[in-house]
N, C-alpha and C positions, 0 to 999 in steps of 0.2 A: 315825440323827440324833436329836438330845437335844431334842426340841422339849415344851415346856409353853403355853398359853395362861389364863392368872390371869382369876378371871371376882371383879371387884369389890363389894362388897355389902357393902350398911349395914345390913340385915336378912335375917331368915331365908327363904329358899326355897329351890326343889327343884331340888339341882346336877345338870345334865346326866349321863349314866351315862358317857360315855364320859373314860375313866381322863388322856387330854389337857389335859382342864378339871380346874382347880383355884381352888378358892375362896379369897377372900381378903376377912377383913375391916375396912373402910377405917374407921379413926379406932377403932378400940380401945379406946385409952387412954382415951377419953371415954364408951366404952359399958360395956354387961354384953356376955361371952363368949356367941361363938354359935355355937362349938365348928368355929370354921374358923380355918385360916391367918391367924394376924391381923398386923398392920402395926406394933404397938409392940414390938417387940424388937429389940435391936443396935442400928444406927447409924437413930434414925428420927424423923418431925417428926411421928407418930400426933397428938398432940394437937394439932396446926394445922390439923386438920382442916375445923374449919369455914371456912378458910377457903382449901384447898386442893383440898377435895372428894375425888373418886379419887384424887388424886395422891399422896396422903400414901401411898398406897398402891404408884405408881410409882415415888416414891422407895425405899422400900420394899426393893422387886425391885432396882433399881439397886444399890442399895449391899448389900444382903445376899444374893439368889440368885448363884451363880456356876456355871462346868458345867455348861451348856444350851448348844444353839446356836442354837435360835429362840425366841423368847418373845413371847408375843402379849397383848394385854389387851382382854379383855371386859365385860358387866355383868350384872348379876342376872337381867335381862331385855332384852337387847342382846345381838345376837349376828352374827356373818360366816355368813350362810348359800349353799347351793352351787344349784344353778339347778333343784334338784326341792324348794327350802326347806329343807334339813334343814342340822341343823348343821355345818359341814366336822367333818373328821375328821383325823387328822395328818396320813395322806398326802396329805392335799387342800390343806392348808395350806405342805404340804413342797415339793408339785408346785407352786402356784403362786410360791411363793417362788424355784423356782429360776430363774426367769425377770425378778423383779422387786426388787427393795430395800425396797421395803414393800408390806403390805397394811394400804388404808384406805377407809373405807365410802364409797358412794359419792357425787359431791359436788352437795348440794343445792344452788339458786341461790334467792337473793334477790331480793326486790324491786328494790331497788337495788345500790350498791356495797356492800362488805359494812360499810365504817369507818360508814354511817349506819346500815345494817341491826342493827351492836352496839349503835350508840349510841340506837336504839328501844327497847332492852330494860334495856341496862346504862349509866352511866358510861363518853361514848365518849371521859372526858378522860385515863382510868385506861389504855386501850387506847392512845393516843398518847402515854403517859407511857412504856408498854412499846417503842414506837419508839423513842422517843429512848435508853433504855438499850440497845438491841439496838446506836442509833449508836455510843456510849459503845465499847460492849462489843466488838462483833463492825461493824464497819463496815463489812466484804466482804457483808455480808449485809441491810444496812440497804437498799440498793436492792429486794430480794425483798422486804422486810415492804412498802415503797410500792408495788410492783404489786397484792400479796396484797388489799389496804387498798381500792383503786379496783377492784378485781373483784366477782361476785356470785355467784359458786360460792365454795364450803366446805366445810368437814368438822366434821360433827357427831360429839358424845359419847364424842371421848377415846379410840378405839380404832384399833387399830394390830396387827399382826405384824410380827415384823422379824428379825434376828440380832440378837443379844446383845450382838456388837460397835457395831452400829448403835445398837442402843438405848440404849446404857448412852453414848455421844456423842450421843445427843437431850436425856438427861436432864440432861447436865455445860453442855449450851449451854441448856436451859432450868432448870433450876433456879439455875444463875449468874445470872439475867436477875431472875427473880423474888426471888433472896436480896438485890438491890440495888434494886428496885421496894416491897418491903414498907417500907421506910424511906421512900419519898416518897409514899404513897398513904395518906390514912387513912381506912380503913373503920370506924373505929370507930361514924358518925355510922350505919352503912348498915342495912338489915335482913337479917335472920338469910341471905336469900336470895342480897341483891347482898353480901354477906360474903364469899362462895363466888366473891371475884374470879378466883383464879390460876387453878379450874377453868376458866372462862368462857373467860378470856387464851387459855387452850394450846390450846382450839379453833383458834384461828386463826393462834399460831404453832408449829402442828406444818405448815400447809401452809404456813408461811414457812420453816420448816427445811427439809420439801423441794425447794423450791424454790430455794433458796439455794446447794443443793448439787449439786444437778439428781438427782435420784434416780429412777431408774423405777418408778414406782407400780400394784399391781395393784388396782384399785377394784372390792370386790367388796358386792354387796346381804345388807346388814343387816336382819335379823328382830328384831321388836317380842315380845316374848313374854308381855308383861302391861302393864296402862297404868302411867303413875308415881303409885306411892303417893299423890301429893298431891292427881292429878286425881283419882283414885278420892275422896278424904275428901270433894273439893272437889263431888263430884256426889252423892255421901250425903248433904251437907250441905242442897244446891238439892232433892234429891228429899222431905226431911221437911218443909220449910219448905212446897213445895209442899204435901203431904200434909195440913199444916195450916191452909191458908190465907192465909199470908203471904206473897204474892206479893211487893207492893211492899218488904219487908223485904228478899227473896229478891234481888229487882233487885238493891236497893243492895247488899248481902251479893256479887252476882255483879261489877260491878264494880271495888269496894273489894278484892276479892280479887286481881283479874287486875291492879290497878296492883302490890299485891304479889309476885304468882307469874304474868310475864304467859308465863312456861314451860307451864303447863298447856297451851294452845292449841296448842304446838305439834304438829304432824304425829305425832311419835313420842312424845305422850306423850296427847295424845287419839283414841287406837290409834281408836277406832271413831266418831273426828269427830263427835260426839256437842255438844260445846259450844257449836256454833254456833244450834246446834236449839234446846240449853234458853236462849238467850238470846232468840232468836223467841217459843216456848212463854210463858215469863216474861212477854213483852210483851201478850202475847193474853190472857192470863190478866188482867193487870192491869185491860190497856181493857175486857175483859166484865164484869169485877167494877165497875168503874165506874159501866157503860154499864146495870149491872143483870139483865146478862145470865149466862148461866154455860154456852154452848152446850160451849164447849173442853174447861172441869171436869168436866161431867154426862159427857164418855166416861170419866174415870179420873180418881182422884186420885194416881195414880201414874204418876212421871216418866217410868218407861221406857216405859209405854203411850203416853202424849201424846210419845215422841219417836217411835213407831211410827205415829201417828193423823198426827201432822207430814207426814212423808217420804209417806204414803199420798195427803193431800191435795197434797203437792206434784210426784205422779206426775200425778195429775189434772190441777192448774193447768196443767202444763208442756203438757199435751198439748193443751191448751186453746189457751195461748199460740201452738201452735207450728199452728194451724189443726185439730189432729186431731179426728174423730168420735168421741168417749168412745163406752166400751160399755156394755150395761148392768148390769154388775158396778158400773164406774165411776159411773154416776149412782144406782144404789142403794147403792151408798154415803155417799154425799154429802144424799141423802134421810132413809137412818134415823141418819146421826151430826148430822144439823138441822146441816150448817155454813151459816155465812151469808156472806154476799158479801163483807161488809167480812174477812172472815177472809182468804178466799180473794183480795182484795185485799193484804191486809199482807203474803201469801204471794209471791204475783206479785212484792209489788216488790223481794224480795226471793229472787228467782229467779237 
């Protein structure tokens, strides 16, 4: 069997060894060559990229690979792994294909339903504009987008396996959809981020497509293999400011950012939940320096320490809360890092 699995990327890193994965790189036409497969050649929309994201990339494969019979799409750092982590391998993807019509990661739940859950992050008026064209369009299917929409399970980041035949009928019912959406949406007003509508969209109608058609699904666990470029900048950034002293700058800097990219946060892009911490950190920093104090500082001026010094004091607190006897590892601790109560309060309430 002719199977390929296209692994997407906007920049350079270290393609998997095994000969199955194939790099592709998504928006070309707007970058420098990074000596991969890239997506501006033949029949291609490369330069819509920004506001297409991978996809320009999915188009791509659609109209120009042919003579495969399974084709899969992954990311630079995304990947379908098998249940000892490691990456599948063909036969692994072969074997479960033969029992299923698609493989798709598997489906995270929501807060809520998911039509408020998008519209937390994105333009949920862009996503019911994509309803109504789905009415337009395909009407047999317009019922599945309204189920999809009141549910709280989904499918994160775009990745899929399937047969070729299959695929290449996902792409002709969603790029129909979107070549008639670009004309009533304007993004123009948006930032570089919410630009990146049509990626955002096909999140949530690839499970309307399956479900439209009723398709048996193999949901298989996806591996994170490095955080996102952004969240990485975005904590180099929080860690020098700290470094400097600029707490309250830092604050407002952490904020202001996450209305922009409130993606960082998420699960698979703050690999090591990290963000939650240096926003606690930030805060404590601030009230000492205030307060005239600098107990937090005087352990490190460096962020990954005080995100270590964090989680240590809140093994303690917990144990506290939960009636336990600390030990006395635990209270000499707490001793020589001089934490004080109020600290150990803002941690608590935040437990």
């Amino acid at each position: 069997m002719r199977t390929k699995i296209y692994v997407m990327t906007h920049k350079r890193f270290e393609p998997p060894q095994d000969p199955v994965y194939v790099p592709v790189q998504v928006g070309r036409a707007l970058g420098s060559e990074l000596g991969y497969l890239g997506d501006d050649t033949g029949d291609t929309i490369s330069d819509q990229n920004p506001y297409y994201g991978e996809l320009t990339g999915l188009y791509w494969l659609w109209k120009n690979v042919q003579e495969i019979d399974l084709i899969g799409i992954c990311h630079y750092r995304r990947y379908f792994l098998n249940e000892a982590y490691e990456l599948l391998t063909q036969e692994e993807y072969e074997r479960a294909l033969a029992d299923a019509d698609i493989m798709v990661p598997r489906a995270m739940r929501a807060d809520g339903v998911y039509r408020d859950y998008f519209g937390s992050a994105h333009h949920v008026e862009d996503l019911l504009e994509a309803g109504a064209v789905i009415k337009e369009l395909y009407p047999k299917d317009y019922p599945a987008f309204c189920e999809v929409m009141e549910e709280s399970e989904y499918y994160y980041g775009n990745l899929c396996v399937t047969t070729k035949k299959l695929f290449d009928e996902y792409c002709a019912w969603l790029f129909s959809i979107f070549f008639v959406l670009k004309d009533r949406v304007d993004v123009s007003g948006y930032d570089a981020y919410h630009q990146r509508l049509f990626g955002f969209l096909s999140e949530s109608l690839l499970r309307v497509f399956i479900r439209a058609r009723k398709l048996r699904v193999c949901e298989t666990r996806v591996g994170v293999t490095a955080e996102k470029a952004e969240t990485t900048e975005f904590k180099l950034a929080m860690g020098q400011l700290v470094k400097m002293g600029e707490f309250s700058q830092a604050r407002e800097m952490f904020y202001q950012y996450l209305k922009i990219r409130p993606d960082i946060t998420l699960e698979l892009s703050d690999v090591r939940k990290e963000i939650p911490d240096i926003e606690l950190i930030l805060y404590i920093l601030e009230q000492e320096k205030e307060c005239g104090g600098q107990g937090f500082y005087e352990v490190s001026h460096q962020l990954s320490d005080l995100i270590v010094h964090l989680r240590r004091i809140r093994e303690i607190v917990q144990k506290e809360s939960d009636g336990q006897a600390l030990t006395q590892e635990d209270a000499d601790y707490l001793r020589m890092k001089q934490v004080s109560e109020s600290v150990k309060e803002v941690i608590r309430a935040n437990l």
